[in-house]
C-alpha positions in Angstrom: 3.6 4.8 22.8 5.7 1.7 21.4 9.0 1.5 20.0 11.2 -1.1 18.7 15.0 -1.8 20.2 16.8 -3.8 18.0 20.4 -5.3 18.3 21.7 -5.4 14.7 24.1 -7.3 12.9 22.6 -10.8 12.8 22.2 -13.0 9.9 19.2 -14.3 9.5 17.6 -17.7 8.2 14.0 -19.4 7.1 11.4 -19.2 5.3 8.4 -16.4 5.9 5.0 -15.5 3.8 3.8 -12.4 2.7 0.7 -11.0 4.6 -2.4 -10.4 2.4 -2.0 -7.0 0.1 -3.0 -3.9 2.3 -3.9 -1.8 -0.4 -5.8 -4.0 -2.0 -7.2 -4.8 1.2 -8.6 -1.6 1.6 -10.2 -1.4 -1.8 -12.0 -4.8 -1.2 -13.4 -4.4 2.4 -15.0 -1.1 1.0 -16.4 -2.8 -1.9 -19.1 -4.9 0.3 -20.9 -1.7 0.6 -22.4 -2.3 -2.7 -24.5 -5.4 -2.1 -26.9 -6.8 0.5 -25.8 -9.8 0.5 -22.9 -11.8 1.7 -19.4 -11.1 0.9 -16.4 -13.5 2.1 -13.2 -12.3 2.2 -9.9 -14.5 2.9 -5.8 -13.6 3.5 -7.2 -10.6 5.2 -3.7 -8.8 6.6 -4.2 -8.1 10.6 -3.0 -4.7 10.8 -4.0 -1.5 12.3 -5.5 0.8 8.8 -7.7 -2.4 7.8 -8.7 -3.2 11.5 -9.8 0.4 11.4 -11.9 0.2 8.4 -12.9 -3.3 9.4 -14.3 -1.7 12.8 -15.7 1.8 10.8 -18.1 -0.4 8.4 -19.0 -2.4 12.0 -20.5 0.9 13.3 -22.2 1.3 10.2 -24.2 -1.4 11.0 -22.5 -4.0 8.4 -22.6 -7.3 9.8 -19.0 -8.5 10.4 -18.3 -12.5 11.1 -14.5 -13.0 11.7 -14.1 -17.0 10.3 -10.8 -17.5 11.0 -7.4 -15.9 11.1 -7.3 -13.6 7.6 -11.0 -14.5 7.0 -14.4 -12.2 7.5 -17.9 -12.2 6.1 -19.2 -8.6 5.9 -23.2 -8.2 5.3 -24.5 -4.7 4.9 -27.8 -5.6 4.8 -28.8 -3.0 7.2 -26.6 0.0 7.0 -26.8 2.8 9.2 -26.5 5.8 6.4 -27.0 8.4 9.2 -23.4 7.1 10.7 -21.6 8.5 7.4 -22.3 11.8 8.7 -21.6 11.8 12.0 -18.8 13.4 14.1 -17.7 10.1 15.3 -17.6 8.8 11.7 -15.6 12.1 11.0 -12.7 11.7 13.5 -12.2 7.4 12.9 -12.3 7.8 9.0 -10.3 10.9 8.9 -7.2 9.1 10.3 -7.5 6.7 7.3 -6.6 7.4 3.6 -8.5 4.3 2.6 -11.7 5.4 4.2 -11.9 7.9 1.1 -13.1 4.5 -1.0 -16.6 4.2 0.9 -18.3 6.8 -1.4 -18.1 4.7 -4.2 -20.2 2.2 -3.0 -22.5 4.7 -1.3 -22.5 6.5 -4.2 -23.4 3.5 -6.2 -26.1 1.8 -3.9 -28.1 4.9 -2.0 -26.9 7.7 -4.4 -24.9 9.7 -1.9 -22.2 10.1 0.7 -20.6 12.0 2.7 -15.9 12.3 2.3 -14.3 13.6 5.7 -10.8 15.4 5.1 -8.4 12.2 4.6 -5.9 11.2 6.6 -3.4 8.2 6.6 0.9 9.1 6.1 1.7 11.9 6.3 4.0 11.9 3.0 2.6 14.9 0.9 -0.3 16.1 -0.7 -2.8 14.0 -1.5 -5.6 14.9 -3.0 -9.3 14.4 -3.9 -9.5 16.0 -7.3 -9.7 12.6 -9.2 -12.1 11.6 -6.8 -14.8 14.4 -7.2 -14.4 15.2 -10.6 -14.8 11.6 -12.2 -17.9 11.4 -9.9 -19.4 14.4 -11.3 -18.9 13.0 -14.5 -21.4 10.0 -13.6 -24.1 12.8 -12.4 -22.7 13.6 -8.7 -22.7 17.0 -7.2 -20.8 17.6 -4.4 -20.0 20.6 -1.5 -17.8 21.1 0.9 -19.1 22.5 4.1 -16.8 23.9 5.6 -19.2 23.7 9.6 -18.6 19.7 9.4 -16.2 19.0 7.8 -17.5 16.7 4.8 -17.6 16.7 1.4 -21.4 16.0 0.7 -21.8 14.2 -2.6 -25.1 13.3 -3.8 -26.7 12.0 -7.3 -30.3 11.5 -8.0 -29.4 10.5 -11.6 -26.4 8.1 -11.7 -25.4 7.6 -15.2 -22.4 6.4 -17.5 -19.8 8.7 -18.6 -16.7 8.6 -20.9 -13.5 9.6 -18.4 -10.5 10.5 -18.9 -8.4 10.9 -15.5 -5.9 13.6 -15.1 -3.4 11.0 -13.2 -3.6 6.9 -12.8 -4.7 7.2 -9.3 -5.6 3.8 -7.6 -8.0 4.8 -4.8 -9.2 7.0 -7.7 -10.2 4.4 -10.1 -11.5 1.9 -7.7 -13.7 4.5 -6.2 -15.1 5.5 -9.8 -15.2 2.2 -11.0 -17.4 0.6 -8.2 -19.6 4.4 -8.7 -19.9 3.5 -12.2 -20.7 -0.2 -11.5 -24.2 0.4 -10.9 -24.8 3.4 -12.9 -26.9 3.4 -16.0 -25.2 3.2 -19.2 -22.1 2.6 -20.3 -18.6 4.2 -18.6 -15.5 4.1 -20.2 -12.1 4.9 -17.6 -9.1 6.0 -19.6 -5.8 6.6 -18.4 -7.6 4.4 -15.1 -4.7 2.5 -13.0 -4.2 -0.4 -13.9 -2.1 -2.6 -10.6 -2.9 -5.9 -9.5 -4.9 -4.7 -6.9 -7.3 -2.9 -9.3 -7.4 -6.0 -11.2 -8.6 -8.0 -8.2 -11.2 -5.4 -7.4 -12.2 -5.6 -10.7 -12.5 -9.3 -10.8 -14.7 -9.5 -7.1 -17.2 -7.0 -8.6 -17.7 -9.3 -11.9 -18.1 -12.5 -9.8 -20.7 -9.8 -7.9 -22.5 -9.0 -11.0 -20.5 -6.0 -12.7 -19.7 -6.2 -16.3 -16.0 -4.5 -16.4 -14.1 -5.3 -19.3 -10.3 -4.3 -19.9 -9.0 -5.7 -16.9 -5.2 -5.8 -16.3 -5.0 -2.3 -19.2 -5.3 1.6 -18.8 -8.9 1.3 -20.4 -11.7 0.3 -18.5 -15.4 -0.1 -20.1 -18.1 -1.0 -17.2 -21.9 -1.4 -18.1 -24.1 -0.5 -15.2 -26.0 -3.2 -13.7 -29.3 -2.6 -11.0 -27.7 -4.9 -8.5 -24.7 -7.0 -7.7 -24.9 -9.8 -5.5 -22.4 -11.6 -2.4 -19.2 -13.6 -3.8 -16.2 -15.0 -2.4 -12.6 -13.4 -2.7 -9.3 -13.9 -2.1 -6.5 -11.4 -1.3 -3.1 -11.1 -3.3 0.2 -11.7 -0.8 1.8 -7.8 -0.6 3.9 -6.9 -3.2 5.0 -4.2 -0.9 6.2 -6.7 1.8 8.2 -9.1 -0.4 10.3 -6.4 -1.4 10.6 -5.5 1.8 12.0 -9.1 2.6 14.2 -8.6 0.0 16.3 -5.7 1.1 15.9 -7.2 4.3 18.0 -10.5 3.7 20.7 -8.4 1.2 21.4 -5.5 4.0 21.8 -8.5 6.5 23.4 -10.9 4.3 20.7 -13.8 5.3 19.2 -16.9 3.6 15.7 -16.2 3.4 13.4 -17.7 1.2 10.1 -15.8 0.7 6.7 -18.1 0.0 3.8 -17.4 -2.1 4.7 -14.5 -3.5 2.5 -14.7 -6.7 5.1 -14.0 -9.0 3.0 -13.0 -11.8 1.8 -10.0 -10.0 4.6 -8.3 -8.8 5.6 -7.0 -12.4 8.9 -5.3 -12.5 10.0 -5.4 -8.5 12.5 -8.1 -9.0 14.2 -6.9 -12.0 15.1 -3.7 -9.9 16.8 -5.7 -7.2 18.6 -7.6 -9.6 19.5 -3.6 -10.6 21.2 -3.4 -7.1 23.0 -6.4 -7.5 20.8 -8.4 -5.3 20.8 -12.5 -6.1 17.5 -14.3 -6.5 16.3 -17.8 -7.5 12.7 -17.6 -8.0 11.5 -21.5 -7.9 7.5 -22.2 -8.6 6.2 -18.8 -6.5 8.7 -18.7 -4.1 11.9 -16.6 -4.2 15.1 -17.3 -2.4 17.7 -14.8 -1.6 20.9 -16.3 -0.7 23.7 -15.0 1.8 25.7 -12.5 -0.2 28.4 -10.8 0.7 28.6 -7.4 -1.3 26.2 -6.4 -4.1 27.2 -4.2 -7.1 24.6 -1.6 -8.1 24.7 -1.9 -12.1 25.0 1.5 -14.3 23.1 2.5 -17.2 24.7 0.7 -20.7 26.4 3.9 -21.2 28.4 3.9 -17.8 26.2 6.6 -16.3 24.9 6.0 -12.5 21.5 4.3 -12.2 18.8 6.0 -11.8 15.4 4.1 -10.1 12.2 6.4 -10.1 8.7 5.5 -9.1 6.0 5.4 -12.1 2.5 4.0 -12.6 2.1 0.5 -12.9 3.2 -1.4 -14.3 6.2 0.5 -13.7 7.8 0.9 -9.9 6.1 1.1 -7.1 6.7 4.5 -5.1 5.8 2.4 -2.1 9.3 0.6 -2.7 11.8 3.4 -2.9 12.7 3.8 0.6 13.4 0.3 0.7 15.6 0.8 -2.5 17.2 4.1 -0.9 18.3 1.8 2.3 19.6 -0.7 0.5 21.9 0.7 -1.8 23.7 2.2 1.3 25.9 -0.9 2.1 26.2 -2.0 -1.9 29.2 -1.4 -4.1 28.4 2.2 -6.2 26.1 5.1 -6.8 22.4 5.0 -7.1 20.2 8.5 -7.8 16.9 7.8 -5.8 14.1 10.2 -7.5 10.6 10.1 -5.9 8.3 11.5 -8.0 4.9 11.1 -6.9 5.1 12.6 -3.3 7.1 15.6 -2.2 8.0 14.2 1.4 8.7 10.5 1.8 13.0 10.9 1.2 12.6 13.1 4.1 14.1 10.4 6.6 17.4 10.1 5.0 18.7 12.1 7.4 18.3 9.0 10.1 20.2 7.1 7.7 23.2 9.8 7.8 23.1 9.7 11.2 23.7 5.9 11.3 26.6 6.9 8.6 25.2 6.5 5.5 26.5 8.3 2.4 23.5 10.3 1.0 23.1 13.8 -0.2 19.0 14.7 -0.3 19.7 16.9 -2.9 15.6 18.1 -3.1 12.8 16.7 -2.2 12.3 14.2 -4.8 16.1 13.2 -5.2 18.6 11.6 -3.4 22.2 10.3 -4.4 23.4 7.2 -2.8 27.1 6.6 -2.6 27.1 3.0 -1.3 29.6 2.0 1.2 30.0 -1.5 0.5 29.9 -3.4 3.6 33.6 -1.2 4.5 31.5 1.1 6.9 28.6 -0.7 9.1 25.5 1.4 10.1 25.1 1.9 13.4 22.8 1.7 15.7 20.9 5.1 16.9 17.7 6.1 18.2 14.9 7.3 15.5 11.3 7.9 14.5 8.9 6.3 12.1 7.4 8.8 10.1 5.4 6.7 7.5 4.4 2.9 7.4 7.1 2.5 4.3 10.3 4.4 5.6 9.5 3.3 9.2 10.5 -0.3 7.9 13.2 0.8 5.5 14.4 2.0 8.8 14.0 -1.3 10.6 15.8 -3.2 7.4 18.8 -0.7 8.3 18.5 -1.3 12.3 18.6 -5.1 11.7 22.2 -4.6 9.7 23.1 -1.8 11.9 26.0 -2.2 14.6 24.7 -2.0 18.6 21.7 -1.0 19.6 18.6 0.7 17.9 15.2 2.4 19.0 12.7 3.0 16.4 10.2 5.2 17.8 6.3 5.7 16.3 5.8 2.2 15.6 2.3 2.4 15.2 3.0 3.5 11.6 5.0 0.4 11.2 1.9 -1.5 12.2 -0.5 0.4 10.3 0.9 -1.8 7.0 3.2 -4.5 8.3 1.0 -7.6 10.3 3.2 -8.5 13.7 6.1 -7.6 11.7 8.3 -8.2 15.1 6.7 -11.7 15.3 7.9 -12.8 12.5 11.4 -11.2 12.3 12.1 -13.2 15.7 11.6 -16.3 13.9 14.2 -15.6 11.2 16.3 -14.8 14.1 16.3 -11.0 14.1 17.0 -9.4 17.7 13.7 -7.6 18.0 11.5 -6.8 21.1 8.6 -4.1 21.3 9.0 -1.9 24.3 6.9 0.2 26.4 7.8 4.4 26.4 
C-alpha cells in the first residue's frame, strides 16, 4: 500500500494542464461497444478506474491499440459476450462504478447484458433504479439472481419510449441514451442530465450515426438507427481537476496558471470561487490565479452566511464540495457546506479538525465552516483517503499545512487524478510517494 508524505507550506509556481475528463472518460470508452468498427479516442486520462475499464473491454475481446500517450483505438469486432457473465468479469467490474455503463451498448447491439453489484467510492448509496427502469421502458426485462450475482437484462424487442427520469442521473442517461440509440422508434429523455460530458457522448454517437437532438438541454429526442459506425473523439480537460488547481494555488497562496481549461464548459465553477474570494484572470482558455494573501468568503445580499450546495448541472458539481469545504478553512468568514446528493462524502472533516480547522459537521449533508484566515496554519498529521475527491481536498490542505503529512489510501487518489504527485513536484510542491 502507498501513501503520500508531504512537507507543507510551500508556495508554488507554473503553469499545469488538466488531464482529460474522467467521467466522461468512462462514458466514452464504454460507448465503442456499440459498433464494429473503429473508434479513436484522444486526451485519454492515465488513471487507475479508466485503465480498469480500458483492460475489462480488453478481456472482452475488444481490440485495444494504445497510439500514443492519451490516445487508443478500441475495435469490438469480435466480442466475447460469454465474458459478461463470468466470475472474473464479476469481481474486475464490480470494483468500478463506471462499469455499470456497458449494458447500454450491450443492450443496444446483442439485446442483453449482464450488471454486477457496482462498486467505485464508497460515498453513499448509489443506486441502479434509473438504470433498470428506463431500460424496461425501451422493452428490457431484467432479474436479479441472487447465485451470481448479476442483474440479467435482456430484450428481444428494443423499441422507443417516452421517459421521464426520476433524478438527472449521468451514468443514467448515457446508459439509456446509447440503449435507445439503436432502438426502433423514436425515444424521448426528459428530466435526462444534461453536463458537458453528456453532451460529448452525445456528440461521438451522432458523428457514429445516432440521430440525438437536444443536446446541451434536459430533453433529449433520439431516433433509433440499425447501426452506427467508427468515428474519432476527443476528450474534454476535467472540470473536476481545474477546480482542484484552484483551491490548490489559494490554500498555498501560489501563482499558478491553469491551461486549456475549456472555459465554455465548466459552467458555474468559477463564479463560486470568486464566492470564496478567490482572484482569477481568465485569458483565452487559460485561467491564472495569482498569489493572494487572504480571501474573503462573500455573504448572501442580505448579510446572511453563504451557503454553496451541489445541484444538477448546470448547477454545482457535488464532485467539487470537498474542495470548497477545504478551502474556506484558511479564508476570512463563514461558509455552510450542504451536500445533497450523497449522505457520506463530508465524512472526512474530521481530518481537517484534527489539522485545526474550524468546522462543526452538523449532519451528514452539512457542514459550517468558520474560516481561520491564514491566523492559524493547518498542520501537518497523518490521515486516510477515503474517496478519489476528499482524498485530494486532503492533499490541497497537506500542501498548506505546517510539518509533515502522510495521506494514506492513495490508490483512491489515483483512481481520478493522472500522476497527480508528478505534476505537483513540478510547481514545486514537497511531495514523494512512499512505500507502507
Amino acid at each position: 500500500m502507498n501513501a503520500f508524505e508531504v512537507i507543507g507550506g510551500k508556495k508554488l509556481r507554473g503553469e499545469i494542464i488538466p488531464q482529460g475528463a474522467k467521467n466522461e472518460a468512462l462514458q466514452i470508452i464504454s460507448a465503442v461497444l456499440l459498433t464494429p468498427e473503429k473508434v479513436t479516442v484522444s486526451n485519454i486520462p492515465d488513471i487507475l478506474d479508466v485503465n480498469l475499464l480500458i483492460d475489462l473491454l480488453g478481456e472482452m475481446n475488444v481490440k485495444v491499440e494504445r497510439i500514443e500517450k492519451g490516445v487508443c483505438s478500441f475495435q469490438a469486432d469480435d466480442l466475447d459476450i460469454d465474458y459478461l457473465h463470468s466470475e472474473t468479469y464479476r469481481q474486475k467490474s464490480g470494483r468500478l462504478r463506471g462499469s455499470v455503463m456497458v449494458a447500454g451498448p450491450m443492450i443496444a447491439r446483442f439485446r442483453k447484458a449482464f450488471i454486477p453489484r457496482p462498486g467505485g467510492d464508497k460515498i453513499g448509496r448509489r443506486r441502479l433504479d434509473t438504470h433498470i427502469t428506463g431500460f424496461e421502458s425501451l422493452g428490457v426485462t431484467f432479474d436479479y439472481n441472487d447465485h451470481d450475482s448479476f442483474f440479467h437484462l435482456e430484450a428481444p424487442k428494443l423499441h422507443g419510449a417516452d421517459l421521464l427520469l426520476d433524478e438527472p442521473s449521468v451514468t443514467g442517461t448515457a446508459n439509456i441514451l446509447m440503449a435507445a440509440s439503436m432502438a426502433k422508434g423514436k425515444t424521448t429523455i426528459y428530466n435526462a442530465a444534461c453536463e458537458p460530458y453528456i453532451q460529448q457522448l452525445c456528440r461521438m454517437l451522432n458523428a457514429m450515426g445516432a440521430r440525438i437532438s437536444g443536446i446541451g438541454s434536459n430533453l433529449l429526442e433520439i431516433e433509433g438507427v440499425t447501426y452506427l459506425g467508427g468515428a474519432s473523439h476527443r476528450m474534454l480537460p476535467d472540470m473536476i481537476e481545474v477546480g482542484s488547481f484552484i483551491g490548490l494555488a489559494a490554500m498555498t497562496q501560489s501563482d499558478i496558471t491553469i491551461k486549456n481549461v475549456s472555459i465554455e464548459n465548466l459552467g458555474i465553477i468559477p463564479k463560486k470561487f470568486r464566492q470564496l474570494g478567490i482572484q482569477m484572470e481568465i485569458t483565452g482558455d487559460d485561467i491564472h490565479i495569482p498569489e493572494q494573501g487572504v480571501y474573503e468568503i462573500q455573504n448572501f445580499l442580505d448579510g446572511s452566511v453563504l451557503t454553496i450546495y451541489d445541484h444538477p448541472w448546470p448547477g454545482f458539481t457535488p464532485d467539487l464540495l470537498s474542495i470548497v469545504l477545504v478551502i474556506a478553512t484558511q479564508a476570512r468568514g463563514s461558509l455552510l457546506v450542504h451536500q445533497k446528493m450523497f449522505e457520506s462524502r463530508l465524512f472526512f472533516v474530521d481530518k481537517l479538525i484534527d489539522m485545526g480547522a474550524q468546522i462543526i459537521l452538523c449532519d451528514p449533508h452539512r457542514a459550517a465552516v468558520i474560516g481561520l484566515a491564514r491566523e492559524q496554519k493547518l498542520r501537518g498529521i497523518t490521515m486516510s483517503s477515503p474517496d478519489i475527491r476528499a482524498g485530494v481536498a486532503l492533499l490541497i490542505a497537506a500542501l498548506s499545512a505546517e510539518g509533515k503529512s502522510k495521506i494514506q489510501n492513495i490508490d483512491q487518489i489515483d483512481r481520478g487524478y493522472q500522476q497527480i504527485d508528478e505534476r505537483l513536484r513540478r510547481l514545486g510542491a514537497d511531495i514523494r510517494r512512499i512505500g507502507e
